[in-house]
N, C-alpha and C positions, 0 to 999 in steps of 0.2 A: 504493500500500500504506500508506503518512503516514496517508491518509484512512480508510481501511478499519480500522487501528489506534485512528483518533481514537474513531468512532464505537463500536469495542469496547468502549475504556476507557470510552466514556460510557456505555454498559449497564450497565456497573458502577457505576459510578457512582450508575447511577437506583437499583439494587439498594437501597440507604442510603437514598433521597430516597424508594422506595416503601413501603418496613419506617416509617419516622416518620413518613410521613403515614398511617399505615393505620388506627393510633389517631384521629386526628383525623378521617378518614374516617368512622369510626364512631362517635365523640362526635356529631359534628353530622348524622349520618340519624339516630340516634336519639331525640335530646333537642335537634337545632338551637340547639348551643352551640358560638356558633365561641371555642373553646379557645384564650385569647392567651397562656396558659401552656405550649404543648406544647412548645416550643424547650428551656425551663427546664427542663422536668421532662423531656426529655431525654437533658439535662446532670446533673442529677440522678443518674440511672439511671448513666453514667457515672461517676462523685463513687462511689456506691455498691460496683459492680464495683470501679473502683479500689482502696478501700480497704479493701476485703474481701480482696484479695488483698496488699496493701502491712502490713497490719496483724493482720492476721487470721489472713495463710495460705492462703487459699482458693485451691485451685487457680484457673487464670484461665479455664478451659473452667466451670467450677460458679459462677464470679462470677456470669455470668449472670441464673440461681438466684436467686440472694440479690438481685441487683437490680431482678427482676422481682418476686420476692415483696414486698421492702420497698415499691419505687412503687408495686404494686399495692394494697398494704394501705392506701398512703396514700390512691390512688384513692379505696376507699372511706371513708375516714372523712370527704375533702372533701365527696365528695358528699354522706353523711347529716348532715353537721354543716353546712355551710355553703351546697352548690347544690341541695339540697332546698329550703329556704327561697328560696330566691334567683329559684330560676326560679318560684314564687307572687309572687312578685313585680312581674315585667313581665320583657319580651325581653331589656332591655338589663341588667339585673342581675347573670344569673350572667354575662355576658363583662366585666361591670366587676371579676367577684370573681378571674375567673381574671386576668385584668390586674393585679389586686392582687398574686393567687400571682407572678405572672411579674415583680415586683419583688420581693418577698421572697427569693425561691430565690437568685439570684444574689448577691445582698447579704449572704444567713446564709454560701456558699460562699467568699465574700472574708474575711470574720470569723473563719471558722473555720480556711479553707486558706491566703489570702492568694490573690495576682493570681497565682502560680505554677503553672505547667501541673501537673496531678498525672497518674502515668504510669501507663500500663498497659500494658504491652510482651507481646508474643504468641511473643516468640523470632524464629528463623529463619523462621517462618512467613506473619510479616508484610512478608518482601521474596522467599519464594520464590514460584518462577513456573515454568512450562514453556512451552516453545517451539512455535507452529505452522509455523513457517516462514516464510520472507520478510519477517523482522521484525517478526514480530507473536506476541506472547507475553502471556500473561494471566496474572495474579498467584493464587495460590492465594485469599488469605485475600478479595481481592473478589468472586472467583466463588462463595466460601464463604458472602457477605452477601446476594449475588442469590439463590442458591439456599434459605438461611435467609425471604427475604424472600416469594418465592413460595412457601414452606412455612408462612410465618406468614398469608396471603392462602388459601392452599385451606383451611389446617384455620379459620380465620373462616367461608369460604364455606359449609363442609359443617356448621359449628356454626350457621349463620342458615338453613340449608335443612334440616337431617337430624336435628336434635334439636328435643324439642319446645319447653325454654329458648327455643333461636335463633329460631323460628317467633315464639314471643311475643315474641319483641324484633321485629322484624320488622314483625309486627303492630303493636306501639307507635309505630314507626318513621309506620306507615302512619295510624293514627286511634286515638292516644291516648287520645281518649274514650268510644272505644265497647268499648277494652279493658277501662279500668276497668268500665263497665260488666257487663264479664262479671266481677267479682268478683278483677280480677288488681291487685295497689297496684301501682302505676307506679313509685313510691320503689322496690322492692327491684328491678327490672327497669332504674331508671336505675342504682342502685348496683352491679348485674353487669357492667353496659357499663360503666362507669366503673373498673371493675376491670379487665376486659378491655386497656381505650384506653390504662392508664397502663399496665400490665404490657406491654405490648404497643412504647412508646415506650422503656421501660425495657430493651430486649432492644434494638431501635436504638442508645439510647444509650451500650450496656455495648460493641457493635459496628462502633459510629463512634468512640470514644476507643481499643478494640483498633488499629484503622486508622489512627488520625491519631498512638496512641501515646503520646496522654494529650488530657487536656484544660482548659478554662481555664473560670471562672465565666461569663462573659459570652458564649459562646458563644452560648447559648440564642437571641439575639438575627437569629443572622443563621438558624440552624437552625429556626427557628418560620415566617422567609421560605419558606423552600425548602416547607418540609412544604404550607402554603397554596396554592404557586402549582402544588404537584403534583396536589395534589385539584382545585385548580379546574379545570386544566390536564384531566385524567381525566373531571371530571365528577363533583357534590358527591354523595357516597351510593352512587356507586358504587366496591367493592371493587377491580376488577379493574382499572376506569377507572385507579384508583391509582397501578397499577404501569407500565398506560400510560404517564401523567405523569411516571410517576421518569424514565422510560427517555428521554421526548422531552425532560426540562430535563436528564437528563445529557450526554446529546448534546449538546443546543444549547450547553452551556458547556464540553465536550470538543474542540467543532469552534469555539467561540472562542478557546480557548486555542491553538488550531493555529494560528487566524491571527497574534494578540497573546496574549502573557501578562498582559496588561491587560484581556482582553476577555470571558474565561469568566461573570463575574456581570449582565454589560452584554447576553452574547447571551440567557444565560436568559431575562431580563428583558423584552427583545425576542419573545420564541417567546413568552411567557406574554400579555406583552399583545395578540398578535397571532392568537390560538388565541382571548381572553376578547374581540376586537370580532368575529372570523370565526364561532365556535360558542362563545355565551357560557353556552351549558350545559353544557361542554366534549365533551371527546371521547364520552366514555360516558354522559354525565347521566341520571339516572334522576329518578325520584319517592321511589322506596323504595329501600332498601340491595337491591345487585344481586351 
């Protein structure tokens, strides 16, 4: 039952690891920018909630809200001010520009807040749990994240398949030049996905500082690992692949810590490179966002 519990809490787990890679998932099918910013912005999104509700008042359910809106607003302005140009450029550009951002963000966070965790506390909410018996119990507020997470993955899937927006992303996704072609500017289509990708890390991050109960600037750092090795893990482009990947690195670092508490980031690490020499297009890999 040790085991059966481990592997629970590592569903849970993935829940977190699938919700912030889902942005990134879909930055890179659509515009093939691998985002070195996504950790950062985040943490970000986190920094946001928090101090909406620490300063503000904001209730902590509406944090959210606010932190989605704000990183997504920023989405778009990086992208029309800065990776619009960037990616005319060459491949390597816009990931030097997001490399850039992912220095900045942490460094304004230390400035402004200092190295102090900033809190964001969910009440009783965040240690209650119920019981299945035989020792195995599952906490409200992680099943809350999984469930948010596969919420935030079907209404993506049913916006890239069911609306005609999604279709065109889609289609971008697939032959950028032949959309333009038909008369559609690629700019306002990368700036909706860019909208989307941060709002979307931005509800992650207001959802991993809820859970961990605050957060620190430099975070972003090891959060940007995770995010990468779940897409790759899933399969780049693919959505569902995504959730795959949370689910197999929470595991593998749930059933490391069973053996060592030393070992949760060493087994991930393990599963990920062991998945990227066996199926290096991971589990789902597509061509196109799936």
């Amino acid at each position: 039952m040790t085991w059966i519990n481990a592997i629970v809490q590592g569903m849970l787990l993935g829940g977190i690891f699938a919700m912030a890679a889902a942005g990134l998932s879909l930055i890179f099918g659509v515009m093939r920018i691998a985002n070195l910013a996504h950790g950062d912005l985040m943490i970000l999104g986190g920094y946001v909630a928090s101090v909406a509700a620490a300063h503000y008042g904001v209730p902590v359910p509406l944090t959210v809200l606010v932190s989605m809106t704000a990183v997504g607003a920023l989405g778009y302005l990086v992208q029309r001010s800065m990776l619009d140009r960037a990616m005319s450029l060459g491949e390597l550009t816009p990931m030097l520009v997001t490399f850039g951002i992912s220095l900045i963000i942490p460094n304004v966070l230390v400035q402004v807040f200092s190295n102090d965790a900033q809190p964001l506390s969910t009440g009783s909410l965040g240690t209650a749990s119920f019981d299945l018996g035989g020792g195995l119990a599952i906490g409200w507020f992680p099943l809350i994240t999984v469930v948010a997470a596969v919420a935030v993955l079907t209404a993506l899937h049913l916006f890239l398949h069911r609306t005609q927006p999604g279709r065109i992303v889609r289609a971008t996704a697939d032959d950028r030049t032949t959309v333009r072609l038909m008369a559609v500017d690629n700019r306002r289509i990368y700036a909706l996905t860019s909208v989307i990708a941060f709002a979307t890390v931005a509800l992650a991050g207001s959802l991993y500082t809820m859970r961990q109960g605050g957060v620190t600037p430099y975070e972003g750092q090891l959060t940007v690992l995770f995010a990468f090795e779940t897409v790759i893990i899933g399969g780049l482009g693919s959505l569902w692949g995504t959730l795959a990947g949370g689910m197999v690195l929470g595991i593998a670092q749930s059933l490391g810590a069973q053996i060592s508490p030393d070992l949760p980031l060493l087994a991930g690490h393990l599963v990920f490179l062991l998945i990227l020499v066996v199926r290096p297009q991971g589990l789902f890999g597509r061509s196109v966002l799936a």
